[in-house]
C-alpha positions as CSV (number, residue, x, y, z in Angstrom):
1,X,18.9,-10.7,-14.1
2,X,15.8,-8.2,-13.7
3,X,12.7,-9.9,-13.7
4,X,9.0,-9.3,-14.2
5,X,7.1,-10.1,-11.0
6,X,3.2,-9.6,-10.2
7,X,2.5,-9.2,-6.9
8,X,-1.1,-10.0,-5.6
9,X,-2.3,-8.5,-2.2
10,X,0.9,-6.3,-2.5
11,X,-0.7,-3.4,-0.8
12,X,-1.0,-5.4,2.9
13,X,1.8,-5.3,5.1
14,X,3.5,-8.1,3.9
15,X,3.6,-6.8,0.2
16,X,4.9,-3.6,0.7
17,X,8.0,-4.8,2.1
18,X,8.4,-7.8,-0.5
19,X,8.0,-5.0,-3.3
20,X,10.3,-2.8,-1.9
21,X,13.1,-5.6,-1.8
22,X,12.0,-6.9,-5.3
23,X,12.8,-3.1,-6.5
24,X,16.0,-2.9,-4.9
25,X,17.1,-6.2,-6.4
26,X,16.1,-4.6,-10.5
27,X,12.6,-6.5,-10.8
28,X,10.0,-4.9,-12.5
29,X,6.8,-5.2,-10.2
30,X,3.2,-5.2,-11.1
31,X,0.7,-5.0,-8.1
32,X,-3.0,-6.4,-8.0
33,X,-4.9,-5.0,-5.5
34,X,-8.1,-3.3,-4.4
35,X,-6.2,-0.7,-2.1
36,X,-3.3,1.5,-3.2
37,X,0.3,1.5,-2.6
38,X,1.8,3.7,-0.1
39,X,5.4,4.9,1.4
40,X,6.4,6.2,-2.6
41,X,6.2,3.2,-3.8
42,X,3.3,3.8,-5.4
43,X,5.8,6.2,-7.6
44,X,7.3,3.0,-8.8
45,X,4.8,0.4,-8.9
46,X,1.5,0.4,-11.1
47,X,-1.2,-0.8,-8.7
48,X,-4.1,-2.0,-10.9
49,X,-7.3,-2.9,-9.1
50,X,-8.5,-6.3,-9.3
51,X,-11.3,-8.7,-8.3
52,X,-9.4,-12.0,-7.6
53,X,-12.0,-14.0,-7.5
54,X,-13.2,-13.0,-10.7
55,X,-11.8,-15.2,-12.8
56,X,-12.2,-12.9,-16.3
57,X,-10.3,-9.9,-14.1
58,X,-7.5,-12.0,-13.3
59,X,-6.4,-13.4,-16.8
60,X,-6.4,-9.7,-18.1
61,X,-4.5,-8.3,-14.6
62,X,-1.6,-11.2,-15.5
63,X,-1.6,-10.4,-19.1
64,X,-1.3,-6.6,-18.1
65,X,1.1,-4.1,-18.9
66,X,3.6,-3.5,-16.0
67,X,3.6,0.3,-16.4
68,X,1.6,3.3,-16.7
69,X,3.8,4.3,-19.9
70,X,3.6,1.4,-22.2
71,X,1.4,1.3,-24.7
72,X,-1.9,-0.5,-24.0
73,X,-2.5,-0.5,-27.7
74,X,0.2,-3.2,-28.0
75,X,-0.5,-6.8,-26.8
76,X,1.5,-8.5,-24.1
77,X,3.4,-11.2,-25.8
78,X,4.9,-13.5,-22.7
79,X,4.0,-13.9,-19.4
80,X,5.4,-12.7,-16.0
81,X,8.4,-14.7,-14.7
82,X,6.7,-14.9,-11.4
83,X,3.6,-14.8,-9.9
84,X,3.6,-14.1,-5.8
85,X,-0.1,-14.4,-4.4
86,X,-0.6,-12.9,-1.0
87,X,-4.0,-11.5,-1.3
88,X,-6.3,-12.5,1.0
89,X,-8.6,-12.4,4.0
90,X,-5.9,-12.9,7.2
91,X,-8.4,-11.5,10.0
92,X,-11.4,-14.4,9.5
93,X,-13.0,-12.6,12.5
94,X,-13.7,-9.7,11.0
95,X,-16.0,-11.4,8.2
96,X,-18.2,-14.2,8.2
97,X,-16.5,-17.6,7.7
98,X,-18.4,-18.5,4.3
99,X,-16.8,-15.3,2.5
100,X,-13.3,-16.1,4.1
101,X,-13.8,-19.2,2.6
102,X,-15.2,-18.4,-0.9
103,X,-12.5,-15.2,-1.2
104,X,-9.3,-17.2,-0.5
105,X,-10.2,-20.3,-2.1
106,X,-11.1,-18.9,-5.1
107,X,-9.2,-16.1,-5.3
108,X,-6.1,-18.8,-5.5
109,X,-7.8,-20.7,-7.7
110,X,-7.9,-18.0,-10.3
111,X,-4.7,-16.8,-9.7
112,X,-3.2,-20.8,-10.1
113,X,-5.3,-21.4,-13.1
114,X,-4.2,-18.5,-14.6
115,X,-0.8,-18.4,-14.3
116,X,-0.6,-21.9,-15.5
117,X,-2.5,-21.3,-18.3
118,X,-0.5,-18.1,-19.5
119,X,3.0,-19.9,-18.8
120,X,4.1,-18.4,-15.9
121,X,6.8,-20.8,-15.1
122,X,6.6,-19.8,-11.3
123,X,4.2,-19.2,-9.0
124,X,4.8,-18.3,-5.1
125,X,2.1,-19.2,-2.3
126,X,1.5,-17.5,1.1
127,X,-0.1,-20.2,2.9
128,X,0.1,-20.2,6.8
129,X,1.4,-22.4,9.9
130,X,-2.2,-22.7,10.6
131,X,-2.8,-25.4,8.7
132,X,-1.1,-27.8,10.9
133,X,-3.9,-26.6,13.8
134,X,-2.4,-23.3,15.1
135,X,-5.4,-20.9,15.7
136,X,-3.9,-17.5,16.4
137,X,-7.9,-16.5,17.3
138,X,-7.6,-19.0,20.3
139,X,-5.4,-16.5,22.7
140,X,-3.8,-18.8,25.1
141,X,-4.6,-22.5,24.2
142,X,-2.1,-25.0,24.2
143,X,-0.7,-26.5,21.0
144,X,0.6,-30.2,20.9
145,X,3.9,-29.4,18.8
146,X,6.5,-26.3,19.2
147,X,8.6,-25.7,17.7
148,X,6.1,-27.2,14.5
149,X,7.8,-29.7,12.3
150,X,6.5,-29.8,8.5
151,X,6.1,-33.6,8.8
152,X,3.4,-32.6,11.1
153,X,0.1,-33.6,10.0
154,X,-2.2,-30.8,9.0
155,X,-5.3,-30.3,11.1
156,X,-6.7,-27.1,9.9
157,X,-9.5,-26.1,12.9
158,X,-11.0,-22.8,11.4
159,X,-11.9,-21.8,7.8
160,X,-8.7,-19.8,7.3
161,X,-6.9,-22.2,7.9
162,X,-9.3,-24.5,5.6
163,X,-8.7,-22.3,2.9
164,X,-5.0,-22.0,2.5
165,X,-4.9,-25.9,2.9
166,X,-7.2,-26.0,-0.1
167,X,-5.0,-23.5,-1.8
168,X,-1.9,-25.6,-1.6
169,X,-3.9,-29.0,-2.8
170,X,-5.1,-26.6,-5.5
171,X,-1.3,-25.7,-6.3
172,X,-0.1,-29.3,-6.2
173,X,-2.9,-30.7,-9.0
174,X,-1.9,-27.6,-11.4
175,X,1.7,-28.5,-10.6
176,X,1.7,-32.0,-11.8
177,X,-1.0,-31.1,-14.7
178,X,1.2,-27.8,-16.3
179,X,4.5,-29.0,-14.7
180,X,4.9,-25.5,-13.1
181,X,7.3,-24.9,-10.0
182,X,4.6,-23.7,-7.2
183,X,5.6,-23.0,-3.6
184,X,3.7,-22.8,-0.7
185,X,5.5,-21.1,2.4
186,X,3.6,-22.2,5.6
187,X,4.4,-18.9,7.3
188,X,3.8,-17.6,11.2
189,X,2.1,-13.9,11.9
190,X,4.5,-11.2,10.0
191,X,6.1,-8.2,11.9
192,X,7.6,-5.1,10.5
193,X,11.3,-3.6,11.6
194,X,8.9,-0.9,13.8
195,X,7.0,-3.0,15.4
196,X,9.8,-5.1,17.4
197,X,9.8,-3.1,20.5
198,X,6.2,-3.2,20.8
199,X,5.9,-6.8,20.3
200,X,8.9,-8.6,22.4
201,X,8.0,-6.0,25.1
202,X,4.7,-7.7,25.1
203,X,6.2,-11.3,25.3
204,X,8.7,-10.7,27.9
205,X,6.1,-8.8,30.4
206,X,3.1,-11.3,30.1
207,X,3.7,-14.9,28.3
208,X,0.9,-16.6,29.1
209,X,-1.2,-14.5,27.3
210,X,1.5,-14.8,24.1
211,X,2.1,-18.4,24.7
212,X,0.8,-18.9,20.8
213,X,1.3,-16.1,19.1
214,X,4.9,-15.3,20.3
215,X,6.5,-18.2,19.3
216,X,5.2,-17.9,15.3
217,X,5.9,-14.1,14.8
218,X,8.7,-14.0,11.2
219,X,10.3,-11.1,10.6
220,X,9.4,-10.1,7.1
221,X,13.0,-9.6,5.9
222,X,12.8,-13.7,6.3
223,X,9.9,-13.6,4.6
224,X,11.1,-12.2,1.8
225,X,14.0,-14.3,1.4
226,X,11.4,-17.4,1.1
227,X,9.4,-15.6,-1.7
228,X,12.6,-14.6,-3.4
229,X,14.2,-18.0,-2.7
230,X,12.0,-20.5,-6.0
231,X,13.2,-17.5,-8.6
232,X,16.9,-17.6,-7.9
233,X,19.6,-19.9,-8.1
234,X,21.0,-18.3,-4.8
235,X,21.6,-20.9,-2.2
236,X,18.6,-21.4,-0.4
237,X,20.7,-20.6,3.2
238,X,21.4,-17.2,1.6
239,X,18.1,-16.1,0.8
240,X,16.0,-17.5,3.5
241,X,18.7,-15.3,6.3
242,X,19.3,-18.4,8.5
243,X,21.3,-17.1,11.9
244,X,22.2,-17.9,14.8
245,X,19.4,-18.8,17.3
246,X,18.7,-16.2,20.0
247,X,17.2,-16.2,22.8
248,X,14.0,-14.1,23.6
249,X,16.1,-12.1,26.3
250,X,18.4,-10.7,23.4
251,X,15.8,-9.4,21.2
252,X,13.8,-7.9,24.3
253,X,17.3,-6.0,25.0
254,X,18.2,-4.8,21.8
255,X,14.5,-3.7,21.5
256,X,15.7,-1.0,24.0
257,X,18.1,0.4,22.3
């Protein structure tokens, strides 16, 4: 059954993809985000530009039209069926930590509180497996716990990592006070189809200096199958792609081909 989805952040890397899939499945997409679409799909998906952490800007983006050809004249009358919030501020280095902070805390505040508000029924996170103390930013240090275990304590050790803890405690008060389904996916680093041979050739020819990052890297096909997973009655095994382990030698090989 097609669905109406708003996407926020759906520009970024991540987004695209998770668009693209949501098309090919008969969802109608909206995206909120400051840069444009590319790859066509800006053909097929509005992009309206939005200030996330302006809180007046998000209650009119998720009470928006989904596209271009319906009339604005006419008020919205229900709310999205889903709400997937990947916006953010991923490369803390490049800004100081006091704006990461203030943009991705609030930012998911506004998107939480709105959703609920308006009666979207569910609402999808992109938190990160840096919450539990994994700081991509450190290069080669040592981590207590791999392969990380969700009963692991969190331990968040920079402000990214701060703020998408604070986002999921935020998502867990508005869950118990609107009785909303909200998921957080703890995800690693995201790579794209095209960038497999230039990453496992990297891991295989010096590990020490991948010894973090290379363990945490998701394809975003699996990605997608967790943001897809909380809006269908699929079984979760389907959606998520589980497979058979493989070792790193058979993705370094096939990265040849």
């Amino acid at each position: 059954m097609s669905k109406r989805i708003i996407v926020t952040g759906g520009s970024g890397k991540t987004g695209r993809y998770i668009i693209e899939s949501l098309l090919s499945k008969g969802h109608q997409v909206l995206n909120l985000d400051l840069s444009p679409l590319h790859n066509g799909l800006d053909q097929q998906v509005h992009t309206l530009k939005c200030d996330l952490t302006d809180c007046g800007q998000v209650y009119s983006a998720l009470s928006s039209h989904f596209k271009l050809t319906e009339p604005f004249g006419e008020t919205v009358n229900h709310p999205p069926d889903a709400v997937l919030h990947l916006a953010g501020i991923a490369r803390n280095m490049l800004v100081p930590d006091v704006e990461t902070f203030r943009v991705n805390t609030l930012a998911s505040y506004n998107v939480i509180e709105a959703s609920c508000r308006l009666g979207v029924k569910k609402i999808v996170l992109a938190s990160s497996v840096c919450v539990y103390g994994v700081t991509y930013a450190e290069g080669d240090a040592d981590f207590e716990a791999f392969p990380v275990d969700e009963n692991l304590d969190v331990n968040p050790t920079d402000v990214y990592a701060l703020s998408k803890l604070c986002a999921e405690r935020t998502a867990r008060s508005f869950a118990s006070r609107f009785g909303v389904d909200i998921y957080a996916f703890r995800i690693g680093a995201v790579i794209a189809p095209d960038e497999y041979q230039k990453m496992f050739h990297g891991y295989v020819n010096e590990p020490e200096k991948w010894k973090v990052h290379g363990w945490s890297y998701v394809d975003f096909r699996r990605t997608m199958g967790s943001q897809e997973a909380p809006m269908s009655n699929a079984k979760i095994k389907e959606l998520l792609g589980f497979r058979e382990d493989q070792s790193l030698r058979t993705l370094y090989n096939r990265s040849d081909r």
